[in-house]
MILUM-185943 format. One record per residue (C-alpha): residue in one letter; x, y, z. Coordinates in steps of 0.001 Angstrom, whole numbers, plus 500000, padded with zeros to 6 digits. Layout:
% MILUM-185943
["a",[X,Y,Z]]
...
END
This chain:
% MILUM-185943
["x",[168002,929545,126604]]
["x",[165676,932726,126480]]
["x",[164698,934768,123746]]
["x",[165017,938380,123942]]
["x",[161763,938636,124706]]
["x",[161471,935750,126911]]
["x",[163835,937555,129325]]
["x",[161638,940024,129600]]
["x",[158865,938024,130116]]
["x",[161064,936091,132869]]
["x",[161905,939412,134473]]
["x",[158346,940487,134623]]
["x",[157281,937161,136339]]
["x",[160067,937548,138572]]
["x",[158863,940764,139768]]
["x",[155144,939713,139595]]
["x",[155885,936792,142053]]
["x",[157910,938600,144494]]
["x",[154875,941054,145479]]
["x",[152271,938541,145250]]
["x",[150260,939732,142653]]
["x",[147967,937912,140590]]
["x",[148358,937386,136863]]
["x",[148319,934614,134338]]
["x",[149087,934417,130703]]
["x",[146966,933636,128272]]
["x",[147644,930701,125667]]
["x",[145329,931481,122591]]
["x",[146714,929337,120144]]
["x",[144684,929949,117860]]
["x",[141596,929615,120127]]
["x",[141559,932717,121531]]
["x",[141084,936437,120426]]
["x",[144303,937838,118639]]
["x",[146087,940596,120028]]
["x",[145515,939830,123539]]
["x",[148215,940931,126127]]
["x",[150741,938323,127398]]
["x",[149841,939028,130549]]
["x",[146790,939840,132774]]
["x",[146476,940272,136525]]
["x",[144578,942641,139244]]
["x",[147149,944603,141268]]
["x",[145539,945553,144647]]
["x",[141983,945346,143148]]
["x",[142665,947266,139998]]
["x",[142777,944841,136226]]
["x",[145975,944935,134754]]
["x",[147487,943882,131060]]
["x",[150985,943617,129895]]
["x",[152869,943488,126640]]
["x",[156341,942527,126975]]
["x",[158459,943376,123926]]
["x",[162430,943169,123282]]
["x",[164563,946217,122193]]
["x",[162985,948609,120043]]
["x",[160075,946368,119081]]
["x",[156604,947831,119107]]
["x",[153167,946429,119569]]
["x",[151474,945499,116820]]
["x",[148085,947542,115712]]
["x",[146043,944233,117007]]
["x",[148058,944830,120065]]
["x",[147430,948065,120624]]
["x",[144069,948063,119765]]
["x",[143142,945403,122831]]
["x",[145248,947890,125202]]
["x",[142787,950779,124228]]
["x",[139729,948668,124815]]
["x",[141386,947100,128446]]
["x",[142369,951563,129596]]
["x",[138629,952266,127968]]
["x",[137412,949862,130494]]
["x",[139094,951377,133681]]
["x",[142468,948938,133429]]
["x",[145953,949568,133415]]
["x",[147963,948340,129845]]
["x",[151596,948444,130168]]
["x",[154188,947628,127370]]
["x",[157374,946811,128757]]
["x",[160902,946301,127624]]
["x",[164438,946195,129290]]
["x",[164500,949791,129777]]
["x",[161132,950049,131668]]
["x",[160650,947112,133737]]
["x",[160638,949648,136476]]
["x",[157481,950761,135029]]
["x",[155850,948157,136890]]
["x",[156940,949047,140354]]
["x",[153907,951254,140343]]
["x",[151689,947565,140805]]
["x",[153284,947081,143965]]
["x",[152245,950768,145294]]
["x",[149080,950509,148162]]
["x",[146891,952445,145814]]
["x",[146955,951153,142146]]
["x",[144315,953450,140606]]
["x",[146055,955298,137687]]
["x",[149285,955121,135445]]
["x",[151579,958160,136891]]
["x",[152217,959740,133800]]
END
């Protein structure tokens, strides 16, 4: 059985898979750096971080602090719930090279 989250996370591999596009998620453990996306991938040549969150929840400042450094680089951080999975359509596009909005 899934958590909330872990649906989404399922959902988002799903749709990962079915368009072929690279990504892995990182295991820190306690090894790694904290606040690190849950996933990471290049979309059509263009570096690529997720967050997948349940509900209402909300990244956390670590979070969103590694997302700032990852779009100050030149990548693409999503946060993704239920409600926007869609949001990630736009990795499937030809040309990934900015977030529409």
């Amino acid at each position: 059985m899934y958590t909330p989250e872990g649906k989404v996370k399922a959902a988002i591999k799903k749709l990962l898979d079915e368009h072929s596009i690279y990504y892995f998620m990182p295991a820190t453990g306690g090894y790694g750096r904290s606040g690190v996306p849950d996933f990471i991938g290049c979309a059509r040549g263009r570096f690529f971080s997720i967050e997948a969150k349940a509900g209402k929840a909300k990244p956390t400042a670590l979070q969103l602090r590694e997302m700032e450094r990852i779009k100050a680089a030149g990548g693409l951080a999503f946060v993704i719930n239920e409600e926007t999975i869609d949001d990630l359509y736009y990795l499937t596009l030809p040309s990934v090279t900015r977030l529409p909005r």
